[in-house]
N, C-alpha and C positions, 0 to 999 in steps of 0.2 A: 418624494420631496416636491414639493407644488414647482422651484426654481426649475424644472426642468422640461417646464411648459413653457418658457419665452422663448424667444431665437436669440437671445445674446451670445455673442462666444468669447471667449476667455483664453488668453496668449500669453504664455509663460515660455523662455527658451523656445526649443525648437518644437513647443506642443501647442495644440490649440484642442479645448472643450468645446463644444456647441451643446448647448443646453438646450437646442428644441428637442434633442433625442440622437441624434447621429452620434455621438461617442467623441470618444478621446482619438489625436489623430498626430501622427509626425512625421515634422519637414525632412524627408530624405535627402541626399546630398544629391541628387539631379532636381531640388523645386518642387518632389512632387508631394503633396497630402497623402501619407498612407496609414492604413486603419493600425492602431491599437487593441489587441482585444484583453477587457478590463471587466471582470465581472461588476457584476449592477450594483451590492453593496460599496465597492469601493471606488466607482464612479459617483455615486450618492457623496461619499465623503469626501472625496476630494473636490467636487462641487461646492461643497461646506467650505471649505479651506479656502479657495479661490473667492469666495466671497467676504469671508473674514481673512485674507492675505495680510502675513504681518502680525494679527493679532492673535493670543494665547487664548484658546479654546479647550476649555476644559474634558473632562472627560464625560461624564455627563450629559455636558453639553451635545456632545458628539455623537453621544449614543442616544439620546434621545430626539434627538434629527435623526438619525439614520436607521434606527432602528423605530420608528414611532408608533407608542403604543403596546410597545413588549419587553417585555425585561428580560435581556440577556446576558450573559457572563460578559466580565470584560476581556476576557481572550480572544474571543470574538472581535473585539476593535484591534487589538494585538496585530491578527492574522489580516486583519486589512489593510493594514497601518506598513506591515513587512511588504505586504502584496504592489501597494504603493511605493513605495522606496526600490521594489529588483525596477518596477517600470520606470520610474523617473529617474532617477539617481544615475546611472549609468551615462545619460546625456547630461550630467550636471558636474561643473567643475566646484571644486569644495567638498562642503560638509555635507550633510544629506539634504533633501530636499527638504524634510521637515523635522524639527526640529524638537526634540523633546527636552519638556520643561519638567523637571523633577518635581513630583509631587504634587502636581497642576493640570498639566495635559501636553498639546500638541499646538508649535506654531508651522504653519507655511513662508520659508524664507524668499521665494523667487519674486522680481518683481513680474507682476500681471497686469497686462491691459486687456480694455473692456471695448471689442468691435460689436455693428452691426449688420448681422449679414444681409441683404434682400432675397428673399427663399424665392423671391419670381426670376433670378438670375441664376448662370447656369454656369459651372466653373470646370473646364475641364481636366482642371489637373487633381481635382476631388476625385479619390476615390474611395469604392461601396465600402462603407463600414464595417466591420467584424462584428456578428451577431452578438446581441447583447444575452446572456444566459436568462433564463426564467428566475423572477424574483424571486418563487415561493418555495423553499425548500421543502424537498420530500420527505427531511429528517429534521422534526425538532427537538431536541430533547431538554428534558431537566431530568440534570443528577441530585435525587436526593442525598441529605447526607447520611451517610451512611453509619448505622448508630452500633457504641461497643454496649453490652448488653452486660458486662463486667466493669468491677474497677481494676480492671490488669489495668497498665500502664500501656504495656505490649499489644494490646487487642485494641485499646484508644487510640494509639500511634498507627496501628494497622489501618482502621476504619477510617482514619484524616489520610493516611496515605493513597488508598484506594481512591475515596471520593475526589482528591485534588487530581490524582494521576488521569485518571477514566475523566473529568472535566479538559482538562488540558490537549490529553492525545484525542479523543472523538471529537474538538474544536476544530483538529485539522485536518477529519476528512471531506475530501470534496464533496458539495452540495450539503452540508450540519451545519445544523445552527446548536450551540449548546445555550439554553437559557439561565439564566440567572434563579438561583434556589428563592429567591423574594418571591418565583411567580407562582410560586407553590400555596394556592388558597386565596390567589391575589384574583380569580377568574380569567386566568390570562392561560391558554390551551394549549399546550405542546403536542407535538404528534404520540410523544411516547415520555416514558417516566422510568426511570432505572433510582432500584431503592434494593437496597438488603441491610446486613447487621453482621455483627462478627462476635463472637461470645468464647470468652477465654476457658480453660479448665485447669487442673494439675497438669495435665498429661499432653492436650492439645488444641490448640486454636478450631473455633470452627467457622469460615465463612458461608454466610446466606446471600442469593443474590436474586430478583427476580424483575421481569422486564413488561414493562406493561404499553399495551396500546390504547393510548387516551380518546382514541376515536371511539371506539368500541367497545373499550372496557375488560379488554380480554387481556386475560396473563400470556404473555408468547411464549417466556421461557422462565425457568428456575433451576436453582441449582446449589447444592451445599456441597462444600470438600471441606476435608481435615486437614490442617498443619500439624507437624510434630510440635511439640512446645519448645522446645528447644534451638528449633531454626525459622521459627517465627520471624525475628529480627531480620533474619538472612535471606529471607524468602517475600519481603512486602512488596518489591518490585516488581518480583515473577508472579506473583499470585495474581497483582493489576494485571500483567502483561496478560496474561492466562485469561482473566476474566475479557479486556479488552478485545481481544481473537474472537471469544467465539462471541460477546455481544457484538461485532462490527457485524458476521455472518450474520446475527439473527436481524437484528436492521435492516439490514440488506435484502434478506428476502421477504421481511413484511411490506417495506416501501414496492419492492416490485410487486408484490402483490397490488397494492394500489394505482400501481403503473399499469397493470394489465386490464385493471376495469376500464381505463379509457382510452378511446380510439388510439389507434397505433401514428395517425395522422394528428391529434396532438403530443407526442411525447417529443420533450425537448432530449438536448444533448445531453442534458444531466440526467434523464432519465434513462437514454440508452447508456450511459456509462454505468448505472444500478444496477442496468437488467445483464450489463456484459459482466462484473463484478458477481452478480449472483447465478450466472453459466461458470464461470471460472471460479467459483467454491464448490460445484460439486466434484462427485469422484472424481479422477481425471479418467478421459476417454475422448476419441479423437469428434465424436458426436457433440459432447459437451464443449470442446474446444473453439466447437467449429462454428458455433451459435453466438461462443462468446467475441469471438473475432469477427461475427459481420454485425454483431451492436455495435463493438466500437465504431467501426467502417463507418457504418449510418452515424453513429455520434462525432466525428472526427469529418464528413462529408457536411454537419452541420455548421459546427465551431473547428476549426482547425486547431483550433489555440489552448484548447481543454485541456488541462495537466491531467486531469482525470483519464481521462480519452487516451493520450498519447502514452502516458503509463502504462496503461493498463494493455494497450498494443503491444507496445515492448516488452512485456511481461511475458503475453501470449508468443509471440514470434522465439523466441529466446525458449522458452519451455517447449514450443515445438522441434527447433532443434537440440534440444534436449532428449529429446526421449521419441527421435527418430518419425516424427510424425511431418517433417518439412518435406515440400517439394525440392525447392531451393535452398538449400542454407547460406549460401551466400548473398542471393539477393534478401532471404528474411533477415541476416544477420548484417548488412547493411544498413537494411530501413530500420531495426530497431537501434542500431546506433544512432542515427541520426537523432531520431524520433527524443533517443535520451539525452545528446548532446543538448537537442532543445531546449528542454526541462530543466537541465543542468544549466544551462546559462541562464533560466530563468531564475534558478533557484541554488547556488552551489551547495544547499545546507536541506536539502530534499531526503531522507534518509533511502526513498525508494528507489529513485533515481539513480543515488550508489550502489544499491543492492542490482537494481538488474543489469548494470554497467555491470560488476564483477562478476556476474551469473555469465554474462556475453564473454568478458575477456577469459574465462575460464575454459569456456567452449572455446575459443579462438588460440587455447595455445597459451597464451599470456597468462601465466600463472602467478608472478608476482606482481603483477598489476591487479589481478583478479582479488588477489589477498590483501590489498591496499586499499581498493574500493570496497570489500567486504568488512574489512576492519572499521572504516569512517561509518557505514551504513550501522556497523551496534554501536560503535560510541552514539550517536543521532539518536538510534532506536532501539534501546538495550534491549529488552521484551518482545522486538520479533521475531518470531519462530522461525520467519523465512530467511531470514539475516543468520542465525545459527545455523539451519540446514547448509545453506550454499558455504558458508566459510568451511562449516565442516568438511565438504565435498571438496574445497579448495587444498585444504590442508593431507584430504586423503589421497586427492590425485601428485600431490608433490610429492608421495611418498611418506607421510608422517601418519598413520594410523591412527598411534596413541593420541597424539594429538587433537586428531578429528573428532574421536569419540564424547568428550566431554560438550561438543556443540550440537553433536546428534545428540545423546540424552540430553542437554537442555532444552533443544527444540519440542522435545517429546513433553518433558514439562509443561511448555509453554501454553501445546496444544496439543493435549492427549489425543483426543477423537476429531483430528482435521484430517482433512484429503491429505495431508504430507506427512499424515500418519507413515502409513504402509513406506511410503518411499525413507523415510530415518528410519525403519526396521531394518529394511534391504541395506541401507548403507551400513547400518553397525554390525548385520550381518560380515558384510563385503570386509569389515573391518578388521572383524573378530578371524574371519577366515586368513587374511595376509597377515595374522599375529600369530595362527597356525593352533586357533582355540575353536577347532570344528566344530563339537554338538556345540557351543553356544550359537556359532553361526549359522549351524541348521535351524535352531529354536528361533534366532530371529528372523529368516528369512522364509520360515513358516506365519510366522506373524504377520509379515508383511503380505505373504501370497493370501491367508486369508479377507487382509483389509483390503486387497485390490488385486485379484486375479487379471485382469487385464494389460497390467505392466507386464512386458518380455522380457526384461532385466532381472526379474525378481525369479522369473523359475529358472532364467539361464544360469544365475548365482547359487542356486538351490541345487540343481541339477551338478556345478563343480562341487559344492561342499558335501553332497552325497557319495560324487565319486570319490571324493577322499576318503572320504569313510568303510569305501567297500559296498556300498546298497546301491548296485549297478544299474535295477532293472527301474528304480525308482528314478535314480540319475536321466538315466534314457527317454521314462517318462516323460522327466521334466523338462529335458533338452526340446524334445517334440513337440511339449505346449508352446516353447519360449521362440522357437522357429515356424511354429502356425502363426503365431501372432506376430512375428516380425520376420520374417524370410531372409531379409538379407543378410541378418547373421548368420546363416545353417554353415557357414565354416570359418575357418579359422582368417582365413584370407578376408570373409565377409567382417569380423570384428574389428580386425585389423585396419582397413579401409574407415570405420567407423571412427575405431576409439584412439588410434597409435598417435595422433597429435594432441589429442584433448589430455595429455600426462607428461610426467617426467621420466626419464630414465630410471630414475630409484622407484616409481611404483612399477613401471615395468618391471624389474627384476624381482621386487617383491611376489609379483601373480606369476613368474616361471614356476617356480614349484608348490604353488597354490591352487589358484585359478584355472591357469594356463593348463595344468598336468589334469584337476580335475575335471575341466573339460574335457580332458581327452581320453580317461579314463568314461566317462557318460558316453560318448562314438561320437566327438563331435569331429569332422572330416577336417583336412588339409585345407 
C-alpha cells in the first residue's frame, strides 16, 4: 500500500502506527513505546481502517487494498480481521475494536489522531521494532472445486464438502495465502493448484485428488481411495481431514525445496518455520529432531513473536520428552510451557496450542488437565490425527484402554502413511495387551516395529507381549534392541524412574500382570 511511504503516525488508545515503516507499537505502563509484532498483511489493513476510522469499509474494498491485484478467498480477510482483534481488543474497553457490519464489511470504532513525527529527531523511549515477516508467501494456493462426476446427491455433498473444508483449514496455516477460485484462468499465478473429483458407484465412493506446482507444471502428488457407500455421509469430515494431513506434508516440502535454492542468508522466519515443519514430518529420529529444532532457534532468534516458530518448538521440546530424547525435561518442559502460554494468550481458540498443552500436561502428571486440553483441541480440530493420538494416550495412561482405542484407530484413519503411524500401532498394541488380547497385540506392535525400528518403546512392548506368549528367545531379542537404543530402561528401576508419574494407579495395576510380568518373563533385570 503506497500510505506506508509517508511518516504520519496514527494514535488510537494506548497504540500508535507509523506509516513510514517502523510498525504497530504500545504505551506500557512505565511510558515506554514497545514493539508490537503484527504480520505485514494485517498491518496493511489496519492502516486501511485508521485512515477510513469511523467509516463502513466493505469487503471488497478491503481486500482489494490489501491484497492488490490477486484474487483471494475471503477467509483470508477472516484470519486478519481475528488476528487484529487478540492484538487490539484486549487494551480496549467495550465491544471489539472493529466492528462488523452484517452483510457489508468492517468498521474501526476507536477515535484516532493524526501526529507528525520529525525522523531527524531522536526519541529515547522508542523502542527497535519487532521484524515485520516477508510479504510474499512461500505457499499460494487455489482450491479448485472439486467436481462430483455423478448425480449421487452423496458424492455432490462430499465434493462441496471437501473443497469448502481444505479452503478453510489450509487459510490457517502460517505463511498461505488461499486464493480465491475466480483466479483460475483470470492469469493471476498461485504457487500451487489442488483439484480432484469424487465419483459415486452402487457399492462405493471413490475420491481423486492431485496437487500441482504452478511454477513448473509438475504434479507433486496424487492420490484415489475408496469409501464404503454406506458411510459416506459419516465419513466426509475424516476423508478432508485425511486428505488435509498429507497435502499440508506435501506443501511443505515442495515450498522448502524452494527455500533451499536460495542463499541460507536470505531466508526469512517463515521460511525457517517450513524448513523446521518439513524436519519434523519425517520419520522420527533424534537426527531429524534435531535439525528441526535449530530452524526454529534461527526462526524464533529472527521474529520472536512467530506463532509458527513458538509452536512448533513446543511441539519439538514436548515429543522430546516424550520419547526420552531430552537432556533436561524440566527445563525443556518449562520453556515449552511458557512458549504455549504465549500462543494461548494470543490466541485461546488455537486448536494446536491445546493439543501440545495437553500432550505437556500428560507428561507432567496432570492427567485430567491433560484430557481437558485434549478434548477442546478436537472440538477446534476434529480431523487431526495428532489430537486423536494424544487424547488416546491420555485416556490409556488413566487406565481406560477401551476407551483409548477408538482415537488410536481414528488417528490411523486420518493418517494411514504419517510418522505417527508406527507410534498408534505400538499404542493399540499396548492396548490390546492390558485388555489381555496378546496375538492382536503382537500383530500391532509388529506393525509398528516395521514402520519405525528406531523407537525403543515399540520392541520394549513387543518383547513383554511375546513373553506372554511363551516366545522367550524372541522376547529377549527384543528386550536387547529396545535397551541398545535406550539404555536407561535395561531395568525395571530404569522404567520406573521413567514412566511411574506419567500414569495413574489403575494403569499401573492394569501392566502388573501384563506388561510388568512380560517383561520379566523376556530377563528384564530388577
Amino acid at each position: 500500500m503506497g500510505a506506508t511511504a509517508t511518516s504520519d503516525t496514527y494514535r488510537f488508545g494506548r497504540f500508535r502506527l507509523e506509516a513510514r515503516g517502523a510498525g504497530l507499537s504500545r504505551l506500557n505502563d512505565g511510558d515506554t513505546w514497545m514493539p508490537v509484532a503484527i504480520g505485514s498483511r494485517a498491518l496493511d489493513l489496519l492502516l486501511l481502517m485508521l485512515l477510513h476510522h469511523g467509516e463502513v469499509l466493505g469487503r471488497d474494498e478491503i481486500m482489494d487494498a490489501v491484497w492488490p491485484g490477486v484474487a483471494v478467498e475471503e477467509s483470508n480477510l477472516t484470519v486478519q480481521i481475528s488476528a487484529l482483534r487478540r492484538v487490539l481488543d484486549p487494551m480496549h474497553a467495550g465491544p471489539s475494536c472493529i466492528q462488523t457490519i452484517s452483510g457489508r464489511g468492517y468498521r474501526f470504532l476507536p477515535v484516532v489522531s493524526l501526529e507528525t513525527i520529525d525522523d531527524s529527531s531522536s526519541d529515547p523511549a522508542v523502542v527497535a521494532h519487532a521484524p515485520v515477516p516477508d510479504r510474499r508467501p512461500r505457499i499460494s494456493i487455489i482450491v479448485a472445486p472439486f467436481k462430483s462426476l455423478s448425480d449421487d446427491p452423496d458424492s455432490i455433498l462430499l465434493a462441496d464438502t471437501i473443497t469448502e473444508q481444505l479452503i478453510g483449514d489450509l487459510g490457517r496455516l502460517p505463511g498461505t495465502v488461499v486464493m480465491a477460485r475466480a483466479a483460475i484462468g483470470n492469469g493471476t499465478r498461485a504457487s500451487h493448484i489442488i483439484q480432484g473429483n469424487v465419483r459415486g458407484t452402487a457399492d462405493q465412493t471413490r475420491v481423486n485428488l492431485q496437487l500441482i506446482d504452478q511454477e513448473t507444471g509438475t504434479h507433486l502428488w496424487a492420490e484415489w481411495f475408496d469409501v464404503e457407500r454406506a458411510t459416506t455421509a459419516d465419513a466426509r469430515d475424516e476423508i478432508a481431514g485425511r486428505l488435509l494431513r498429507t497435502l499440508t506434508v506435501k506443501l511443505i516440502e515442495d515450498a522448502n525445496r524452494h527455500i533451499e535454492a536460495a542463499p541460507p542468508s536470505e531466508w526469512t522466519s517463515a521460511d525457517l518455520v517450513l524448513r523446521g515443519r518439513t524436519m519434523a514430518s519425517r520419520p522420527l529420529s533424534k537426527e531429524n529432531r534435531s535439525a528441526a529444532i535449530s530452524c526454529y532457534d534461527q526462526a524464533l532468534a529472527i521474529d520472536p513473536a512467530s506463532i509458527g516458530a513458538r509452536l512448533g518448538m513446543a511441539a519439538l521440546l514436548v515429543s522430546n520428552i516424550m520419547e526420552g530424547w531430552s537432556h533436561s525435561a524440566e527445563a525443556d518442559g518449562a520453556r515449552a510451557e511458557q512458549l504455549l502460554l504465549d500462543v494461548l494468550h494470543d490466541d485461546a481458540e488455537f486448536p494446536n496450542g491445546h493439543l501440545f498443552m495437553g500432550s505437556l500436561r500428560r507428561l507432567q502428571g496432570r492427567m485430567n488437565d491433560a484430557r481437558i486440553e485434549l478434548e477442546i483441541a478436537i472440538a477446534l480440530a476434529p480431523s487431526n490425527p495428532v489430537g486423536h493420538n494424544q487424547l488416546g494416550a491420555t485416556l490409556l495412561f488413566l487406565g481406560q484402554p477401551e476407551a483409548a482405542m477408538p482415537h488410536f484407530e481414528k488417528s490411523l484413519r486420518l493418517a494411514p502413511h504419517d510418522r505417527s503411524t508406527p507410534v498408534n500401532h505400538s499404542y493399540l498394541g499396548l492396548c490390546n495387551m492390558l485388555l489381555g488380547h496378546t496375538e492382536e497385540a503382537i500383530a500391532c506392535l509388529r506393525k509398528g516395529r516395521a514402520g519405525n525400528p528406531r523407537l525403543y518403546y515399540i520392541h520394549m512392548l513387543l518383547a513383554a507381549a511375546l513373553g506372554l506368549k511363551g516366545e522367550l528367545d524372541e522376547a529377549a531379542a527384543c528386550l536387547r534392541q529396545a535397551v541398545e537404543i535406550q539404555p536407561e530402561i535395561g531395568s525395571f528401576s530404569g522404567i520406573r524412574a521413567r514412566y511411574e508419574n506419567r500414569a495413574t494407579p489403575e494403569y499401573h495395576a492394569l501392566c502388573k500382570n501384563t506388561v510388568t510380568r512380560g517383561l520379566r518373563l523376556a530377563g528384564l533385570p530388577p
